[in-house]
C-alpha positions as CSV (number, residue, x, y, z in Angstrom):
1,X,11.5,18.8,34.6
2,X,14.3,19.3,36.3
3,X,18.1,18.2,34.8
4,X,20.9,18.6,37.0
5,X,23.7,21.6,37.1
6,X,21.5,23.0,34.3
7,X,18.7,25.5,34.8
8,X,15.1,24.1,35.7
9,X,12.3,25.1,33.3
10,X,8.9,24.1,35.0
11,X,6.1,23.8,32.2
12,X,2.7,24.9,33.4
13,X,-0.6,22.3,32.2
14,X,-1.5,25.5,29.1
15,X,2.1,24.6,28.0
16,X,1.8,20.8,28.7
17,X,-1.3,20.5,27.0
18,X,0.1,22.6,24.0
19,X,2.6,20.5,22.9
20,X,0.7,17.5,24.1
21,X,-1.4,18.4,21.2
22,X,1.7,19.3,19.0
23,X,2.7,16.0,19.3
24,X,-0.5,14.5,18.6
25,X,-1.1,16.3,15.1
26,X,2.4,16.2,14.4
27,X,2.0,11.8,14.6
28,X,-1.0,12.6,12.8
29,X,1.1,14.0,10.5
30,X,3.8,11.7,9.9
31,X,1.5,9.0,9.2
32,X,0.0,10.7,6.6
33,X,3.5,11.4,5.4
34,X,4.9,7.4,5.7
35,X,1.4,6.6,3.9
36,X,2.0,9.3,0.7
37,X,5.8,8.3,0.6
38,X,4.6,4.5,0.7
39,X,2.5,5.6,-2.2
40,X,5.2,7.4,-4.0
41,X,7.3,4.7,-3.9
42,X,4.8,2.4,-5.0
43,X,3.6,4.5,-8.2
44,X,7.8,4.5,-8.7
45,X,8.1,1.1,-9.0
46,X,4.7,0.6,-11.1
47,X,6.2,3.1,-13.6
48,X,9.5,1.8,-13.6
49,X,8.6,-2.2,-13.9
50,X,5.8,-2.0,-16.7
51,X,5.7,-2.3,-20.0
52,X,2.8,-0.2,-22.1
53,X,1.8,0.6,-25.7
54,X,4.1,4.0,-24.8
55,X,7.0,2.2,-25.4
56,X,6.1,1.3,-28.8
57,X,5.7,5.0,-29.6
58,X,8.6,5.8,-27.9
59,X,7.9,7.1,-24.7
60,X,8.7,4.3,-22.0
61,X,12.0,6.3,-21.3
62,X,9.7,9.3,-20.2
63,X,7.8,6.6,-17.7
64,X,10.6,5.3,-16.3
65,X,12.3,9.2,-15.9
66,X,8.9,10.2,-14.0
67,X,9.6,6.3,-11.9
68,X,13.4,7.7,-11.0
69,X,11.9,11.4,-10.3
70,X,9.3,9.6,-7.8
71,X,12.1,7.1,-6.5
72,X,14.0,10.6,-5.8
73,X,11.4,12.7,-4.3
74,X,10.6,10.2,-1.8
75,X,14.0,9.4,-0.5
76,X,13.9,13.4,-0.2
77,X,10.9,13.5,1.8
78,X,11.6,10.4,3.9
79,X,13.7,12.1,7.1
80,X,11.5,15.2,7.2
81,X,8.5,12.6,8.1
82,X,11.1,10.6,10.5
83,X,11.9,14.0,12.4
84,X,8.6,14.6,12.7
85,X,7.7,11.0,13.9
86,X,10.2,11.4,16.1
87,X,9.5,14.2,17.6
88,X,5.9,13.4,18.3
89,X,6.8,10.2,19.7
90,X,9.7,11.6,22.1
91,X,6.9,14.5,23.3
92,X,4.3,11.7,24.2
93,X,6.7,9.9,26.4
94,X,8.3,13.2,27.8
95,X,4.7,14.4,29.0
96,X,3.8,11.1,30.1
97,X,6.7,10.0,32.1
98,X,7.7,13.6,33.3
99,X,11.3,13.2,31.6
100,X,13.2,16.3,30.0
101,X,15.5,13.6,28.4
102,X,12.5,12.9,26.1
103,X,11.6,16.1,25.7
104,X,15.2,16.9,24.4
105,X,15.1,14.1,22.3
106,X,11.8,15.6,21.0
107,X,13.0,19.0,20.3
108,X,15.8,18.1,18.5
109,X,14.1,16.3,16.1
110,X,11.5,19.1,15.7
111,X,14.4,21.3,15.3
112,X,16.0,19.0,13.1
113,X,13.0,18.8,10.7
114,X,12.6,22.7,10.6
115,X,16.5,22.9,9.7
116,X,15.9,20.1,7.0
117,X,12.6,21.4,5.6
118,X,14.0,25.5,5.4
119,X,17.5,23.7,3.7
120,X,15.1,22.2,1.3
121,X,13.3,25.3,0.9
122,X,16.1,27.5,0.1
123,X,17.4,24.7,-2.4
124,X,14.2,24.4,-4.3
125,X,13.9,28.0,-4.3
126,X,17.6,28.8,-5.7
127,X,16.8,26.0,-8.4
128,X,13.7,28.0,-9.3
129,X,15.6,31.2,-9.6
130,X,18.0,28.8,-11.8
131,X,15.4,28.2,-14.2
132,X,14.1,32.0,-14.2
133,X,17.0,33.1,-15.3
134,X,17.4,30.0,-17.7
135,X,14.4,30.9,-19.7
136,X,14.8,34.5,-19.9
137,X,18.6,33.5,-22.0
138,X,16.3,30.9,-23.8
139,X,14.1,33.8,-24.9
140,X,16.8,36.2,-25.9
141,X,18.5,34.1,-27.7
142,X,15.4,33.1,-29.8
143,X,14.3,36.2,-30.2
144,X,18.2,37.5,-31.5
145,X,18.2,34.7,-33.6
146,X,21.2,32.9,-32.1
């Protein structure tokens, strides 16, 4: 794969057929993704739409809440799954048609999903640390009485 004034990288067949299988899990993978966001959405719209004997006792706010949080967590998980697609998709042309344009394309979005997915990561952890701390001033302030 050779791209000119840049430096040539030659990958050997152990390193083709690596990320020949990369790319093949990592399809594998999105699909299963598109499918569990498809159903996420689905179970959104379910709980959002119906009506139930829970809003007679009061709780069809809570359903449609838990229809929002779905709605929410699968517009989060969408481009993660897209990167991914992506990528396994621009790997399976790049080994097929011998073209480090593809396999650029491919990385990118690999490295675009990592950066997204480690964002995510750091987000859901600091918001965990959030709620730590929450609950320990929830404690000690039932416990002084305030």
């Amino acid at each position: 794969m050779y791209m000119e004034n840049q430096n040539q990288i030659v990958l050997n067949e152990l390193a083709k057929d690596a990320l020949r299988v990369s790319a093949k899990w990592s399809l594998f993978l999105s699909i299963l993704g598109f499918i569990g966001i498809g159903i996420m959405v689905l179970m959104a719209l379910f709980f959002i739409t119906t009506t139930s004997s829970m809003d007679a006792l009061g709780f069809g706010g809570m359903r449609r809440l838990f229809g929002m949080i779905y709605l929410l967590v699968s517009g989060i998980y969408i481009m993660p799954v897209v990167y991914l697609y992506r990528y396994a998709s621009g790997m399976k042309n790049a080994l097929v048609f011998q073209d480090s344009d593809n396999v650029a394309f491919a990385l990118e979005n690999l490295k675009s999903h990592h950066k997204y997915l480690g964002i995510l990561l750091i987000v859901l952890i600091s918001f965990y640390i959030l709620m730590f701390v929450g609950g320990v001033f929830f404690a000690a302030s039932r416990v002084s009485g305030f």
